[in-house]
N, C-alpha and C positions, 0 to 999 in steps of 0.2 A: 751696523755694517762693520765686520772686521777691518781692523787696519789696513793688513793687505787686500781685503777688495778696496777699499777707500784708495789707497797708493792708487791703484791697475786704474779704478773709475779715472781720478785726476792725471794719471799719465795719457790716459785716451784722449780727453778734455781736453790737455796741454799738445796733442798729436794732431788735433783739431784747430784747434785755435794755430796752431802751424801753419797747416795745412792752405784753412782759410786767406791765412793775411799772405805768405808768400803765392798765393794763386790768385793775389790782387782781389780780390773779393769782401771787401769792408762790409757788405750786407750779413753776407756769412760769419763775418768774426763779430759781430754786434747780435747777431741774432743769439749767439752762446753766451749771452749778458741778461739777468731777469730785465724786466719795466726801468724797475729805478736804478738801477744797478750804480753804481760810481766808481768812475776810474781819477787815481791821481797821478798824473806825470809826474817829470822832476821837475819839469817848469812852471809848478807851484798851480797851477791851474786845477779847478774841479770840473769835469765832465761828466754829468747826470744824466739818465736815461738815453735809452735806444738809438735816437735820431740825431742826439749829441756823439754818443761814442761812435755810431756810423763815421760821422763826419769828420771825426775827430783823427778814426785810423785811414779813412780815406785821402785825406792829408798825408800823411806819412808815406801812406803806400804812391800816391802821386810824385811824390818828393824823390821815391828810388829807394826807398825802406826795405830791403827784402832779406833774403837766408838769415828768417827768425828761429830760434832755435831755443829751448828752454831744459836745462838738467834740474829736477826735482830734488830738491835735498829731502827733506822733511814733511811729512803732512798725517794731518790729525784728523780723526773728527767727534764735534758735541754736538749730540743733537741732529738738529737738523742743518747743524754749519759745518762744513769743510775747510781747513784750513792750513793752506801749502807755503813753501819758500823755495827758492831756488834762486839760480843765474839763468839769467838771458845773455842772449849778444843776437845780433844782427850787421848786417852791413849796411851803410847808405855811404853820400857824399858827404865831404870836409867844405866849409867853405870857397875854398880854393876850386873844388869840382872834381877832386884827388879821392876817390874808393876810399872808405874808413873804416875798422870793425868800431860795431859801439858794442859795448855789454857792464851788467849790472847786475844787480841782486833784485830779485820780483817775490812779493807778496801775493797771494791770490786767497780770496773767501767763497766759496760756492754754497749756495742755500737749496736745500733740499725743497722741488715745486709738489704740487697739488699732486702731480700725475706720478710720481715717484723718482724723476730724474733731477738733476743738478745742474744749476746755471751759475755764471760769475755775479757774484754781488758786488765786491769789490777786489779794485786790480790795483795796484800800486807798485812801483820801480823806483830806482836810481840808475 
């Protein structure tokens, strides 16, 4: 796949997994995750497979997680792996209960399925 369809695929991906987690939906943003897929936070924590990462952004999104937003720097692909960076940010609460922006730099790996489409294998942020 050319570069630029690669870019357009993962921008859609990233328009989705948006989509998903700001319309409270944690089934929907785990479902764009293969089986085993793994996600690492910054809280040093590994989250493996489907029913973990559900739960995992279901947490977030209960807490008041929301206007996720992601700008693509860079993305590759070999093979049957796709591989992106960029910045996040989002909003939630500060301890206090005081609106907060959070944002960071996100890694993301997509592997090419059976059927011909792409899912996240692994996710990782600061």
């Amino acid at each position: 796949m050319p570069e630029l369809d690669i870019r357009g695929f993962v921008q859609e991906a990233s328009d989705r997994w948006n989509a998903a987690f700001n319309g409270g939906d944690a089934a929907a943003v785990a479902a764009l995750y293969t089986d085993d897929a793994t996600v690492l936070p910054h809280t040093h924590a590994v989250v493996k497979g489907t029913a973990a990462i559900n739960d995992f952004w279901a947490e977030l999104i209960s807490a008041g997680v929301k206007d996720h937003g992601i700008e693509l720097l860079d993305v590759e692909e070999g093979g049957n792996l796709a591989f992106a960076n960029g910045k996040w940010w989002a909003t939630g609460f500060a301890e206090d209960g005081k609106s907060v922006r959070f944002e960071g730099t996100i890694v993301t790996i997509f592997r090419k399925q059976r059927d011909g489409s792409w899912k996240l294998c692994l996710h990782t942020w600061n």
